[in-house]
C-alpha positions in Angstrom: 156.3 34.3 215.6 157.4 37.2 218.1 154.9 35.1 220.7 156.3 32.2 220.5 159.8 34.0 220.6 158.8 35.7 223.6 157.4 32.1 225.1 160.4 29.9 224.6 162.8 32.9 226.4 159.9 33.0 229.5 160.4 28.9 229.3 164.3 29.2 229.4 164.6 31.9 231.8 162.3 30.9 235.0 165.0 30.4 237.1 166.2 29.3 240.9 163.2 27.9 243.0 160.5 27.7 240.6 160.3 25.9 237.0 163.5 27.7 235.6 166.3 27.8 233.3 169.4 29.6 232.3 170.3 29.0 228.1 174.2 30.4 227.8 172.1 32.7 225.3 171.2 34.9 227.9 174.1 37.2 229.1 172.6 40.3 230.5 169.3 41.5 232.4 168.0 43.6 230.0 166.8 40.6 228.2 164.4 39.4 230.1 160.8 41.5 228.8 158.1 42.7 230.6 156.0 40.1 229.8 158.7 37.4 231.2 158.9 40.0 234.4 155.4 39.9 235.2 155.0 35.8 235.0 158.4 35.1 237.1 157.3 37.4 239.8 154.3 36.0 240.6 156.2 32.2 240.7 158.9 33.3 242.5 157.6 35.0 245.5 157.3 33.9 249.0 158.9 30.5 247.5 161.6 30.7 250.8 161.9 28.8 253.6 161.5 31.6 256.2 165.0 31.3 258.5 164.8 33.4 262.3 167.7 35.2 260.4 165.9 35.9 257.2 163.0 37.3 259.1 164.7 39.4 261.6 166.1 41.1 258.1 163.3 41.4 256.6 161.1 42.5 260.1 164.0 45.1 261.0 164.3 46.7 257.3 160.8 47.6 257.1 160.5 51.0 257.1 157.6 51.2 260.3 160.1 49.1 262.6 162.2 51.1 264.7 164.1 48.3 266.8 166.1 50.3 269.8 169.8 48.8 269.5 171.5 51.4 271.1 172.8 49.2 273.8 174.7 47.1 271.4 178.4 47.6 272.2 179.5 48.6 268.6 179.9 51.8 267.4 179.7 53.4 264.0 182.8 54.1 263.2 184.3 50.3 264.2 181.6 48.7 261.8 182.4 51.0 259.2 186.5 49.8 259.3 185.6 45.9 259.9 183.2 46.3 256.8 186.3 47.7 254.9 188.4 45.3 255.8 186.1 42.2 254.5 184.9 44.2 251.2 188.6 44.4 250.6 188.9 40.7 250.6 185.6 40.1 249.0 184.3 40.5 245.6 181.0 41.6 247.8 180.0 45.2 248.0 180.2 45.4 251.8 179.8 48.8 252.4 178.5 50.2 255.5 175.1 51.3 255.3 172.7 52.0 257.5 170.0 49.6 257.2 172.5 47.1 257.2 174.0 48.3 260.8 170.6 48.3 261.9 170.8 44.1 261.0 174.0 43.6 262.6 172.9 45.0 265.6 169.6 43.5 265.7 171.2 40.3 265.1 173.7 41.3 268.1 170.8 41.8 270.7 167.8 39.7 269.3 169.1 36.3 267.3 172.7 36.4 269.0 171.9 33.2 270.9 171.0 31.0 267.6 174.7 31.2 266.6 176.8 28.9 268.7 174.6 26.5 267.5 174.7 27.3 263.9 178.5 27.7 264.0 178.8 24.4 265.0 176.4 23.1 261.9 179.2 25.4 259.9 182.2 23.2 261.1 180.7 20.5 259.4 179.1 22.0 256.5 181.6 25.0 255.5 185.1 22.9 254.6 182.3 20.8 251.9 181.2 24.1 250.5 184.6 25.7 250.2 185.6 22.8 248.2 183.1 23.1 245.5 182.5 26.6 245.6 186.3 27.2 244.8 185.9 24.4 242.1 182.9 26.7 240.3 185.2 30.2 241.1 182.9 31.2 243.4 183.5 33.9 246.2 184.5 31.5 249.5 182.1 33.7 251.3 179.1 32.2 249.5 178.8 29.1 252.0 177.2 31.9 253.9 173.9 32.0 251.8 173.4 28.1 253.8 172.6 30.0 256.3 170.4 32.8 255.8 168.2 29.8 253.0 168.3 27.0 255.7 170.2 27.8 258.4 171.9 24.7 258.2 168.8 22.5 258.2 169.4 19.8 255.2 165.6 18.7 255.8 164.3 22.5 256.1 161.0 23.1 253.9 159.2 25.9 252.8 155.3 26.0 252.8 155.8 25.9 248.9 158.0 23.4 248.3 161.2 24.6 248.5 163.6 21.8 250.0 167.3 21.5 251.3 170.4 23.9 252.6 169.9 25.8 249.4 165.7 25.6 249.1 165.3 24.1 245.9 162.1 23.6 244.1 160.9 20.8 242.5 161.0 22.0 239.4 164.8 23.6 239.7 166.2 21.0 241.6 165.4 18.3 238.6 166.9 20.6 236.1 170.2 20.9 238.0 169.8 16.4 238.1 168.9 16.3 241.6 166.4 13.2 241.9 163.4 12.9 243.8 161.3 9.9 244.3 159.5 7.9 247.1 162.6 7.3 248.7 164.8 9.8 248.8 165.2 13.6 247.5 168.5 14.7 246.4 167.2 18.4 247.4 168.4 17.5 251.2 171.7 15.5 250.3 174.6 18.1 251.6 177.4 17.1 248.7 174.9 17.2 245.7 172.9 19.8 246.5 175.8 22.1 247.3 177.2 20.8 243.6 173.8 22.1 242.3 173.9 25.4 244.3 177.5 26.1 242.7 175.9 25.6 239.4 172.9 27.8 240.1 175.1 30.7 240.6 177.6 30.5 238.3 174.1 30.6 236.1 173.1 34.2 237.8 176.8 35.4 237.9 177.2 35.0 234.2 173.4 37.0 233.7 174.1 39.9 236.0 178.0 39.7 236.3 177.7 40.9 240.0 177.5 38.4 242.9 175.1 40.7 245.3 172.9 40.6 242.3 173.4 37.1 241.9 172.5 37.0 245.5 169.0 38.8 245.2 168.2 36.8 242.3 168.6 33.6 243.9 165.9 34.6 246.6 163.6 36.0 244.1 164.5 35.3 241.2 166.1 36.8 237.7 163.3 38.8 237.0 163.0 40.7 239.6 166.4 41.8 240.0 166.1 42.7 236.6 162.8 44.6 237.0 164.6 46.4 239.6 167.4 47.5 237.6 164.9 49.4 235.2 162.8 50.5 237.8 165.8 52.2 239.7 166.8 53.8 236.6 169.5 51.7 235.2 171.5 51.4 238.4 173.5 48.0 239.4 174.5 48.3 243.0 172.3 46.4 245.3 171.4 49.0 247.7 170.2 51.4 245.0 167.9 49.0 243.4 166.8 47.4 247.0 163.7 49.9 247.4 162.5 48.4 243.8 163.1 44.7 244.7 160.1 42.8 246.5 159.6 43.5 249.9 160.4 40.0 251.2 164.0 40.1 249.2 164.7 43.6 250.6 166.2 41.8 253.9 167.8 39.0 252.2 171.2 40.6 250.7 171.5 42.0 254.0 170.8 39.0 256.2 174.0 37.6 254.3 176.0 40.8 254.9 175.2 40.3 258.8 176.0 36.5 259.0 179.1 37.0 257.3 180.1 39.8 259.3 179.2 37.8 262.6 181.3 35.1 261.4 184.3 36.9 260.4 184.0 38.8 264.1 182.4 36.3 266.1 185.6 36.7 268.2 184.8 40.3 268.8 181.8 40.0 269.9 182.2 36.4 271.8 180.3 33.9 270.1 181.7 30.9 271.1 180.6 27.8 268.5 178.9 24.8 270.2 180.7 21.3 270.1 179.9 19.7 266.7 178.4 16.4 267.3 180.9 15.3 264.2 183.3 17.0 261.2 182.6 16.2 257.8 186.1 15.0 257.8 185.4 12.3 260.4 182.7 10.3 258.2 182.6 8.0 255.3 180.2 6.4 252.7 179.4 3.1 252.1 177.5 1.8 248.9 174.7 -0.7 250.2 173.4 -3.9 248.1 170.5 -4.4 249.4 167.6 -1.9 250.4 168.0 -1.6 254.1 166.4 0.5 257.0 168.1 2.9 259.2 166.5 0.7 262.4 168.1 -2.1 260.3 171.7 -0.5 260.8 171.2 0.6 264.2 169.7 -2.8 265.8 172.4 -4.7 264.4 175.5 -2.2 264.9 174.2 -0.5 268.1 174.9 2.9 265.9 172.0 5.2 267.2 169.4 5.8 264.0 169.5 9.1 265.1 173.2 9.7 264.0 172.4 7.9 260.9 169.6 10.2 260.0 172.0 12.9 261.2 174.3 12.4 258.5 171.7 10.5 255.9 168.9 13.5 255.1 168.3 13.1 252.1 166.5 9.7 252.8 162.6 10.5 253.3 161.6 7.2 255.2 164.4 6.2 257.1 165.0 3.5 254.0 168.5 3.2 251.8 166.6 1.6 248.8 168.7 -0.7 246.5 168.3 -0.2 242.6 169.9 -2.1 240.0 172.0 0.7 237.9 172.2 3.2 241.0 174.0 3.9 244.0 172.8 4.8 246.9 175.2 5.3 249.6 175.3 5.3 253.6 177.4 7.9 255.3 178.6 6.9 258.6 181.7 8.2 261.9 184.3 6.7 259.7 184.8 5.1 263.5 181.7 2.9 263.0 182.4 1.8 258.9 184.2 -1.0 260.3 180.9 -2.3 262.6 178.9 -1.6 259.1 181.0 -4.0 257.7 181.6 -6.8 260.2 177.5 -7.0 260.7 176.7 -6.0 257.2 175.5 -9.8 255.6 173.6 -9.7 259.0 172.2 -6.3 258.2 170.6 -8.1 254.7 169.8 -11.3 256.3 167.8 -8.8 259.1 166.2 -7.0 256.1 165.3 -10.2 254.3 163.4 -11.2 257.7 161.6 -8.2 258.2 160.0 -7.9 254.6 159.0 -11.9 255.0 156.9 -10.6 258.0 155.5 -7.7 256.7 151.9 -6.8 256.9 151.3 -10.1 258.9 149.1 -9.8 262.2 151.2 -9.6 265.1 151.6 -12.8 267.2 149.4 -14.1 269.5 151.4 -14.2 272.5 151.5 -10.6 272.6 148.8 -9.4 275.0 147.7 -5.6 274.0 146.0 -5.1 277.2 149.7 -5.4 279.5 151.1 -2.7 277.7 153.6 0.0 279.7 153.9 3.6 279.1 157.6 4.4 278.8 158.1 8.1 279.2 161.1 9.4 277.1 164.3 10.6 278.8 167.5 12.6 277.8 170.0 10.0 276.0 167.0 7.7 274.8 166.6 6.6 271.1 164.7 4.0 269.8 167.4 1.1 269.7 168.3 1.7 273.2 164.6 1.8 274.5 164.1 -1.6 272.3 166.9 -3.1 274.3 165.6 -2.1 277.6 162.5 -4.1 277.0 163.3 -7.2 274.6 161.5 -5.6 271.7 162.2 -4.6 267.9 162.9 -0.5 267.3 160.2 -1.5 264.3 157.6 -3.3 267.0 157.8 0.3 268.8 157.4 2.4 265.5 154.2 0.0 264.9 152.9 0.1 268.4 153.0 3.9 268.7 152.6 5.0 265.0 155.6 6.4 264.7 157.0 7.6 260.7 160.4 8.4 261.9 163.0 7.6 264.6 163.2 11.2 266.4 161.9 11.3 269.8 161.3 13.9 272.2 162.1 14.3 276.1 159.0 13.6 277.9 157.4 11.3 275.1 155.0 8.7 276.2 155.6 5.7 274.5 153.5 2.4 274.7 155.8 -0.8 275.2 154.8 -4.3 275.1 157.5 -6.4 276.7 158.3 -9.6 275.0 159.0 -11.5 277.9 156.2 -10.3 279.7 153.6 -11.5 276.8 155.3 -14.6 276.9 155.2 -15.2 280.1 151.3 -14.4 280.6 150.6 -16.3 277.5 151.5 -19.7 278.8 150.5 -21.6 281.8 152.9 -22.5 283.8 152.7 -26.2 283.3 153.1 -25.9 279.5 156.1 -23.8 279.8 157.4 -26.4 282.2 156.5 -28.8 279.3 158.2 -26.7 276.5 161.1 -26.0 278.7 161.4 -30.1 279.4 161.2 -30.9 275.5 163.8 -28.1 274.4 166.2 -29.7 277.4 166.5 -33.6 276.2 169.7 -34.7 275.9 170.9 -34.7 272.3 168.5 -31.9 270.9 170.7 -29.3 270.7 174.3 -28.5 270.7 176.4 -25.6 272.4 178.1 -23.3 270.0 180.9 -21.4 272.0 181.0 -17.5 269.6 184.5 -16.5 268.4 185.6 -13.4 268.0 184.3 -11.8 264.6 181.2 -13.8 264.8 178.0 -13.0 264.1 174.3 -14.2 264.3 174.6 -14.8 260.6 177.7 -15.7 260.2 176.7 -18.6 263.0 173.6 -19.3 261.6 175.5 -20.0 258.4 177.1 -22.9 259.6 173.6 -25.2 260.3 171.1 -26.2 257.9 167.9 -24.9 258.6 168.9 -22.2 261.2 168.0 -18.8 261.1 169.1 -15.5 263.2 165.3 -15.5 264.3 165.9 -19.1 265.8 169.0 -18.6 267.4 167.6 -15.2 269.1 164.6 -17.1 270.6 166.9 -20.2 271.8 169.2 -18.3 273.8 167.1 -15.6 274.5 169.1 -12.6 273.0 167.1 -9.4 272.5 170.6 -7.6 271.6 173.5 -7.9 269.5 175.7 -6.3 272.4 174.8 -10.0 274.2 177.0 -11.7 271.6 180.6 -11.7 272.9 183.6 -14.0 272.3 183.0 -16.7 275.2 179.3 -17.0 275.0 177.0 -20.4 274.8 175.1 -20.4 272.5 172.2 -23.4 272.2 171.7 -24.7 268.7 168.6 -26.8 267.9 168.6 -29.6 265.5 165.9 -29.5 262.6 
């Protein structure tokens, strides 16, 4: 009885990034035994994504590092008084200590320059935390623990598994009902798995009743705060237990003590934020209806599919699937909802046509050997490179292999021009031929485009004409070709 006692508490209480539970049973540390202690250490180490913030922490606390930092402009005495003045606002223990100036300042001189960046990842992250963490009654300050898990990375990965802004395992992330399938993992969607985070630590707040315990438990786990507790002889302040926590939590707790002082005094010591590419404020979802690519979006709105990946992590493939009973939503600039929506039966009529083709050869008129290496420059993405040479964005993912949209500067890619195939492909005489047939009088009509039109909306109005058709008849490789004014040619069946 007392084994399978001891074997359904182990089950409950393997917690935060490995196969782990918290039962509202379970109220203090000193519950967990030593058996439970042994089996949660050994699944919850080295589980973290390693940030360049984490690891300084963890490099500069170990005890054969001496890093010189004297020439960082902050003395002693003015860490100890800022330190004062954000413990007294924060239900953290920040007291000054000296492994933890020894942080700050190695931050200060080693990792100062990766925090314009991340500040502005924080303008569009933080006001999203802040809102949920203050629904759960969590300290404000806790958005900073995005950092030091992911710095800000929604699609950051640990070489075990752990996923997201707040590394969850598989395991975990399931328990606290974030999905993961094929198409997308709910680990690397910002708003749920913030929600889940909230809910994860409210878990380790109500075991230990102490957030920097809560904090070191969420990096290693409940079991080895709780190990350390005992070992340190019954103590409960983080920095008298640290020496009995694992060596790779040891510079966790303070890696969030430095971010948040670097944030509260980033004036002070002039970090000035980059520009955020976008506020969280400034964007909008959209339920789809239909499973849709992001190339889909982009070649039909001209939004670049890396701004929808931007702002869409948590899909793997680059694909909004459509399931009957779920909804899966597109966030988008609130700016660009509106070109979402005046293309979006286009969108599903483009989607439609691409599965039709799939897996079918490619056509014969392109010649493979006539191919041109495009070399990727600063401002280029996919759609844009498609419109330079007549082609699809998913032609150039085929041609070149490629499972994603992101592209580097200096790339090669290989390119084979539409128009260029087409050309080679026919003699002159027949194209003269084809040109003479398509040109009779009465085979097609002109369609003049109105304002609000689009290719499907046009294609609507004829029998038997599709957007395919009407892109090869008036030779339009781009939606940006369709304005108000333009002649279009319609054939007849």
């Amino acid at each position: 009885m007392k084994k399978i006692i001891i074997f359904l508490l182990f089950s409950a209480t393997i917690l935060a990034q490995e196969n782990d539970s918290i039962p509202q049973k379970i109220t203090q540390a000193d519950l967990f035994s030593d058996y439970d202690i042994v089996l949660i250490d050994s699944l919850l180490m080295n589980s973290k994504y390693k940030s360049p913030l984490y690891e300084t922490a963890t490099y500069i606390l170990k005890d054969a590092v001496d890093k010189d930092v004297s020439s960082v402009e902050l003395s002693t005495e003015i860490l100890k008084e800022r330190l004062q003045k954000i413990d007294a606002k924060t239900p953290f223990h920040l007291a000054y200590n000296p492994a933890l100036e020894k942080v700050i300042k190695s931050y200060l001189k080693y990792r100062k320059r990766y925090y314009p960046a991340l500040m502005a990842k924080a303008e569009y992250y933080f006001p999203m935390f802040e809102k949920h963490l203050d629904q759960y009654d969590i300290p404000l300050e806790m958005k900073y623990l995005a950092i030091v898990e992911s710095t800000l990375d929604p699609t950051a990965k640990s070489r075990v598994g752990a996923t997201g802004l707040w590394q969850f395992m598989y395991a975990t992330g399931i328990q606290y009902k974030l999905k993961v399938s094929s198409y997308v993992d709910e680990r690397q969607d910002p708003l749920k798995s913030t929600i889940a985070a909230c809910k994860y630590l409210s878990d380790l707040f109500n075991i230990f009743g102490d957030w920097d315990l809560a904090l070191a438990a969420y990096n290693s786990g409940p079991g080895n705060v709780s190990k350390a507790i005992k070992r340190s002889g019954g103590y409960r302040n983080y920095w008298n237990i640290r020496p009995f926590l694992p060596r790779e939590t040891a510079g966790y707790v303070p890696a969030f003590y430095a971010t948040m002082y670097l944030f509260e005094y980033q004036k002070e010591h002039e970090l000035i934020a980059d520009a955020p590419q976008i506020r969280h404020f400034e964007t909008d979802t959209i339920h789809v209806k239909k499973t849709i690519t992001f190339d889909q979006i982009s070649e039909t709105t001209g939004i670049s599919s890396e701004l929808i990946q931007l702002l869409n992590p948590s899909y793997k493939l680059d694909v909004i699937p459509y399931v009957v009973g779920k909804n899966y939503s597109l966030t988008l600039p609130r700016k660009n909802t509106f070109q979402f929506l005046d293309k979006e039966q286009e969108i599903y009529a483009l989607a439609e046509n691409d599965a039709s083709k799939r897996e079918k050869p490619l056509p014969k008129y392109f010649e493979m050997d006539k191919r041109i290496r495009y070399k990727v420059r600063s401002g280029d993405f996919l759609g844009k490179i498609a419109n330079k040479f007549g082609v699809r964005v998913s032609d150039l993912k085929r041609w070149n292999r490629l499972k994603t949209s992101r592209l580097k500067i200096g790339q090669r890619l290989s390119v084979y021009p539409k128009k260029i195939a087409i050309a080679k492909s026919f003699s002159k005489k027949s194209s003269q031929k084809v040109a003479s047939k398509n040109t009779k009088k009465g085979d097609f009509e002109t369609y003049t485009v109105k304002k609000g039109d689009s290719l499907w909306i046009i294609s609507r109005k004829y029998k038997n004409v599709s957007i395919d058709q009407i892109k090869k008849w008036n030779n339009i490789w781009s939606v940006k070709s369709l304005k108000p004014g333009t002649k279009l040619k319609i054939y007849k069946s």
